[in-house]
N, C-alpha and C positions, 0 to 999 in steps of 0.2 A: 643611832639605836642599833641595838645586834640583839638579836631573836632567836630563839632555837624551840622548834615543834615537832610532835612526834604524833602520831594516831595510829593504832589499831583496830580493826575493823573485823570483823568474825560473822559469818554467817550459815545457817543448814537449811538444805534444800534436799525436799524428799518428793518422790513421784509416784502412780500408782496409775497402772493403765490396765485396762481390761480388753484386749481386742474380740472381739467377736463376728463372725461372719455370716452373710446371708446369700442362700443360693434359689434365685427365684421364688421369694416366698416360703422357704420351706424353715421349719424352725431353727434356730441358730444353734451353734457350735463353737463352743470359745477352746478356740485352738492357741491362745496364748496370753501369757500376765510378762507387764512390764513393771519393773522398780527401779529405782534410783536413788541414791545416796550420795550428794554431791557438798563435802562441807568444803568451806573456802576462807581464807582471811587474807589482806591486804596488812601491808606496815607501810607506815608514809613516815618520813624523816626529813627535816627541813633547817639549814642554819642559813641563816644571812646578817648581813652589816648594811644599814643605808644612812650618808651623810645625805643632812641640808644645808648650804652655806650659802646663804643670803651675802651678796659684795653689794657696794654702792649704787651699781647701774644693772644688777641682773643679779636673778636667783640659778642659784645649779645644785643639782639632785645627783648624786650619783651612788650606785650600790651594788655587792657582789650575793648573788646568793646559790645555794646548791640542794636539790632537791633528791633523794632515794626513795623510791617507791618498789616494792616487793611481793608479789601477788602469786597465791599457792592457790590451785582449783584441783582438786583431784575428786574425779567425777567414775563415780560405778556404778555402773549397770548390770541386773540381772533379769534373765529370761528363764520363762517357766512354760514348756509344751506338754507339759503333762508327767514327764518323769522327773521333776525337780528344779529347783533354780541352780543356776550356772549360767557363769560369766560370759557377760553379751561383751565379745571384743570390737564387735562394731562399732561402740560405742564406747567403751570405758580410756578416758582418756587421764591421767597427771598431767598436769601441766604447769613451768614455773616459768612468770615473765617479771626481768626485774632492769627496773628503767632510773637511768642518774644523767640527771639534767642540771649542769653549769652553767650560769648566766651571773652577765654583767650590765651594765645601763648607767649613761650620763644625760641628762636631760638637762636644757637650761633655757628660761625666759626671762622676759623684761616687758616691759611697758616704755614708749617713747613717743612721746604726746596726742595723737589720736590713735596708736596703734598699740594693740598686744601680741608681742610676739612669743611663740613655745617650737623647740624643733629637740631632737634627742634623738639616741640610737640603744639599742639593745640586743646583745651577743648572745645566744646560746648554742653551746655544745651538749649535744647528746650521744649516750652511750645504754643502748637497750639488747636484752639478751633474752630469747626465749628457750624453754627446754622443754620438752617432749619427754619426758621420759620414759612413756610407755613407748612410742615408738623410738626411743632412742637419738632424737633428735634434739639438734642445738644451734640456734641461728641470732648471730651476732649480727648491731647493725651501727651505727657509729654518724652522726652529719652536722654539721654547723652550719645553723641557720642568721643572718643580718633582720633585726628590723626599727627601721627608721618612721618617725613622724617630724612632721613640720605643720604649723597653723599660724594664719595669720587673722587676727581681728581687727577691724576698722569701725571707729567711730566717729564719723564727720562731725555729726551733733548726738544731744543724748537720746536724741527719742528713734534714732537709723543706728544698727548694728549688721557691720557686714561679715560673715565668715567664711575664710576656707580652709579646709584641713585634708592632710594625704598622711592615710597611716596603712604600714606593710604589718599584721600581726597573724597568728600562729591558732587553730584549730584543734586539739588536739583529741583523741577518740576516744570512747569512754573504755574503762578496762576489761569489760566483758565482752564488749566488741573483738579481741586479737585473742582469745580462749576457744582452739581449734577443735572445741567437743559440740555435740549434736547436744540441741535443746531441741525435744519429743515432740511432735504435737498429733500425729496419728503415722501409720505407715503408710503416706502418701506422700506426709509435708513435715519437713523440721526443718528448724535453721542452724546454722554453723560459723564460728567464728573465724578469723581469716588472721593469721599470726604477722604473715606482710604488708599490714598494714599501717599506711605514712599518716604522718597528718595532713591537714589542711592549709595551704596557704592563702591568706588572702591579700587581697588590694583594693581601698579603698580610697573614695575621694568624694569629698562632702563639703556643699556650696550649701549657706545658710543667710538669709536676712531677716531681722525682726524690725516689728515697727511696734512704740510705741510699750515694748513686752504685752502686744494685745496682738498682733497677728506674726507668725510665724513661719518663714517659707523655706523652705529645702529640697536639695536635688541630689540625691544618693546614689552614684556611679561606683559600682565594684567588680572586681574579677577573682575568682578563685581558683588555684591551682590546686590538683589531689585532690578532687571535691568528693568529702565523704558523706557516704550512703548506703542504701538497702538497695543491693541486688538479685533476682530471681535467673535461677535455672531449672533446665529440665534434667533427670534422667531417668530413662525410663518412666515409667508410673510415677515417681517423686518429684516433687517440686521444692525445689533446695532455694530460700533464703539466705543470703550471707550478707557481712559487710562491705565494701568494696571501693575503691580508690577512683572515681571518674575524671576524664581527662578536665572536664574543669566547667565553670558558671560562669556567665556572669546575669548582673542584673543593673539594670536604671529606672528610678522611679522619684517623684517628688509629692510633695506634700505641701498641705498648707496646714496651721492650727490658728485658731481661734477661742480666745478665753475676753470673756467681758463680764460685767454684770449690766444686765439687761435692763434690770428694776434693782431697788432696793432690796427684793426678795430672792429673785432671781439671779443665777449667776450660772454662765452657760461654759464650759468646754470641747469643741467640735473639732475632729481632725479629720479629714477629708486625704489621701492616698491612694497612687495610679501611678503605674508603668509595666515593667517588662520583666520577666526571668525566663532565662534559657540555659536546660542544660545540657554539652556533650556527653553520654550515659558510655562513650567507648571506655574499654579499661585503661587507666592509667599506664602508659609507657606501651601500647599496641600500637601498632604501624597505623591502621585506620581507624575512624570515626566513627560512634557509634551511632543510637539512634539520636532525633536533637529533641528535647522535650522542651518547649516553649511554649510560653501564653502570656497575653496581655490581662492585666488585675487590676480591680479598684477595691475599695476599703473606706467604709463609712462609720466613724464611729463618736456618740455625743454622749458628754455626760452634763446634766444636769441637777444642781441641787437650787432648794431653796429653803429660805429661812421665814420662820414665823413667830416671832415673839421666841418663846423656850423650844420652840417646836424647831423640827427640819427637817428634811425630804428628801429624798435622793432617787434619779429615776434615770439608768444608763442602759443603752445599749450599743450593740456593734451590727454591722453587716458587710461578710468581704465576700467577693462572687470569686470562681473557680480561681484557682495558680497553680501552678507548674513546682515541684519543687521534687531535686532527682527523679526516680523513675515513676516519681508518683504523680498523678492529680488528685488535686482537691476539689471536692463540689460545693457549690459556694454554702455559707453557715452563718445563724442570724442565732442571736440571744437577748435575751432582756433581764434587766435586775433593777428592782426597785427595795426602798426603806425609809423607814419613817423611824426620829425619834427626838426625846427631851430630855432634856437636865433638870436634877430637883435639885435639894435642900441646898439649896446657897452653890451650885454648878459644883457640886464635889459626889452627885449620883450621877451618872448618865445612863440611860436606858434605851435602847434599838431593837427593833422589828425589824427584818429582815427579811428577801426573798429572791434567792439567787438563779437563773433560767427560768424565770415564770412559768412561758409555755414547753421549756423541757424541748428546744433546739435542737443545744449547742451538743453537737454529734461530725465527727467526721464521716464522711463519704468518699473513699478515695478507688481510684481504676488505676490501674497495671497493665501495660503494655511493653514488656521487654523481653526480648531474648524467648521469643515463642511464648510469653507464658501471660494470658490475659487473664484477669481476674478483678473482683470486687469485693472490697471490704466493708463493712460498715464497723465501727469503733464509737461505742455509747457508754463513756463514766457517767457514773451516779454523778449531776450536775445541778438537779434541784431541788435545794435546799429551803427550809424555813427556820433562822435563828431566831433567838429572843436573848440577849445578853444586858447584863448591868454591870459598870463599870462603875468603882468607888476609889476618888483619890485621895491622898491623905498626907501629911506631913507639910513642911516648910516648901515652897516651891519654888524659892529664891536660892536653894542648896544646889550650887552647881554640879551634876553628874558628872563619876567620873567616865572619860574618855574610853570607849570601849578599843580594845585591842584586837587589830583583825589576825586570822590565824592564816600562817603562812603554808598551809597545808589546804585552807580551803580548796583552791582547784583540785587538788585530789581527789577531795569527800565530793565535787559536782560530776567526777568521771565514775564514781560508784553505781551501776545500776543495784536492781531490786533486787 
C-alpha cells in the first residue's frame, strides 16, 4: 500500500488582562492592560509505502515512510500604562519550527508449534530547525535514532499463555511545548516553552501470563531516557514554568486482571496494580543529579455490569492512592460511574441513563517541590455528568463495513495542544 497525507491546522488565540494593584487596603489603581494576538497554524505532510509478504514459514512487514511537519506561531503582545498600547517586546515572539522525520522498519513473525515468535527494527532519521525570528535566531538539530522489539509467546496448553516482550520506542513532545513565547497568567507566574527540547526515549520490558482468558498477570519494568516534563523556577518575584528534558525514570509495577461472570447476571472486571516510579528531575545532560522524586502506588479499579432480561446496568469505579510522576505528586483520586439501560422494538432502539462521577471526585491534587518553588494545585474539570441518549439502528447488518483507513498524520493531530 503507499499512502499520502496532508493536514492543516489553523488557530486564534486572543488575551485580555486587567492588572490591578492593592496597597494596604487602600482603593485600587489599575496601572496596566494586557493583550495578545497569537494566530498559529501547523502543515503536517506525510508519504509512505508498506509491504506484507506472507512466505511459507513466517510473515514480514516492512515499510519506508517520511513525515514534514511545519508549525508558524507568531505571538503579539501589547501593553497599555496609561498613554497608549505599544508593543510589549518582553514578550512578543515569531517563531518557525519545522520538523522531517525519515523512517524505515522490517518486522517479521512466525508461529512454530507451541510458540509465537515477533522481533523487528525500526530507523529514524530526524532533521528539525527552529527560527526565532524576532530574536533573530536559528537552531538546527539533526539525530538518528534505532528501535528494536522482540516477543516471545508460549503456549504449553490452551488454557496457560506465557508472554515476554522488550520494546525500545520514541516519546515525542507536543508542538507547543518547543514555542519559546510566554503564555500569561499574572505578573508573578507564566510559562515558557523550551526550543531544545529532545524527545523521550524509552525501554521497556513486559512479563505477562494469562489463565484460562479469566485471570491475567503482568510485571512492567521500564526506563526512560530524556524524560519529558513540567519544570518550575524562580526569578525574582516570578515563578517561570517550562518544559524540560530530565535525566530519566524509571518505574516497576505488576498487575493482576480479573473478568468472569459471577452469575448469569453478573459479570465482573477487576484489575488490582502496585509498584514503584522514580524520577531523576536533574536537567538532561548536567554533571549532577537532581532531586529524586519517588513513591510506592496501588490502583484499584472494578467494573461491573449486569444483565436483566432487556434491562442492564452498569456500576464502575476506580481508586489510585498518591504517585510520583516528574516533579509532580498526585494525591490519591476516587470516582464512581454508574447506568442503567434497555432495548425496545425488536433490539434496533437502545436507550441509557447515565451518570458519570456521582459524587463529583475525580479532581486532581498535585504538590511541587522543585528547584525552591513549593506549591499546590488543585485542577477540577466539569466531571459530572447525567446523559440520557437513544440509539437507533438500521439497515442490513450482514453488509460488511468498509475497512476504515488510518491517517498517517494521526501522531501529528495527538502533539497538537488547545
Amino acid at each position: 500500500t503507499i499512502s499520502a497525507d496532508h493536514m492543516r491546522y489553523n488557530k486564534q488565540w486572543h488575551d485580555n488582562f486587567e492588572n490591578a494593584y492593592f496597597n494596604q487596603g487602600s482603593a485600587s489603581s489599575i496601572v496596566e492592560y494586557l493583550r495578545n494576538n497569537s494566530p498559529a497554524s501547523i502543515k503536517a505532510s506525510s508519504l509512505s509505502a508498506d509491504l506484507v509478504w506472507p512466505s511459507r514459514k513466517a510473515k514480514w512487514e516492512a515499510g519506508l515512510r517520511y513525515n514534514y511537519t511545519l508549525t508558524d506561531n507568531d505571538v503579539f503582545w501589547e501593553m497599555n500604562k496609561g498613554a497608549g498600547w505599544k508593543n510589549d517586546v518582553t514578550k512578543t515572539n515569531h517563531f518557525i519550527y519545522r520538523e522531517g522525520i525519515a523512517a524505515g522498519y522490517i518486522n517479521w513473525s512466525r508461529s512454530k508449534g507451541k510458540f509465537d515468535l515477533a522481533g523487528g527494527l525500526r530507523a529514524e532519521a530526524t532533521a528539525t530547525e527552529g527560527i526565532s525570528i524576532t530574536a533573530a535566531k536559528r537552531d538546527r538539530r539533526s539525530y538518528i535514532d534505532f528501535f528494536p522489539f522482540a516477543s516471545v509467546e508460549w503456549k504449553p496448553v490452551a488454557t496457560h499463555i506465557l508472554g515476554v516482550t522488550y520494546r525500545k520506542s520514541i516519546q515525542r513532545f507536543g508542538l507547543d511545548y518547543i514555542n519559546p513565547f510566554i503564555i500569561y497568567q499574572s505578573p508573578f507566574a507564566y510559562r515558557i516553552g523550551n526550543p531544545y527540547l529532545l524527545p523521550q526515549i524509552n525501554h521497556q520490558l513486559t512479563l505477562t501470563y494469562s489463565w484460562k482468558q479469566m485471570l491475567l498477570f503482568g510485571v512492567d519494568l521500564s526506563h526512560a531516557r530524556r524524560t519529558l516534563g513540567v519544570g518550575y523556577r524562580e526569578e525574582g518575584p516570578i515563578t517561570i514554568s517550562t518544559y524540560e528534558n530530565f535525566k530519566g525514570s524509571q518505574s516497576a509495577y505488576g498487575y493482576v486482571n480479573f473478568f468472569k461472570n459471577l452469575t448469569k447476571f453478573w459479570q465482573v472486571n477487576t484489575n488490582l496494580a502496585g509498584g514503584y516510579f522514580s524520577f531523576d528531575t536533574g536537567t538532561y545532560g548536567a554533571a549532577t543529579s537532581g532531586n529524586e522524586n519517588r513513591r510506592f502506588f496501588w490502583m484499584l479499579q472494578a467494573n461491573n455490569s449486569f444483565t436483566f432480561g432487556k434491562w442492564t446496568a452498569e456500576c464502575n469505579g476506580r481508586y489510585s492512592s498518591s504517585i510520583a510522576t516528574g516533579v509532580f505528586v498526585l494525591r490519591p483520586m476516587y470516582f464512581l460511574n454508574v447506568g442503567i439501560g434497555r432495548s425496545v422494538w425488536k433490539k434496533k432502539i437502545a436507550l441509557r441513563l447515565a451518570a458519570t462521577d456521582v459524587f463529583n471526585t475525580q479532581e486532581m491534587n498535585i504538590d511541587v517541590d522543585h528547584q525552591g518553588v513549593v506549591m499546590f494545585r488543585r485542577v477540577k474539570d466539569e466531571t459530572r455528568f447525567v446523559t440520557a441518549t437513544a440509539r437507533y439502528s438500521f439497515g442490513n447488518k450482514n453488509v460488511k463495513s468498509r475497512k476504515a483507513q488510518s491517517s498517517k498524520v494521526s501522531d501529528i493531530q495527538n502533539r497538537i495542544g488547545n
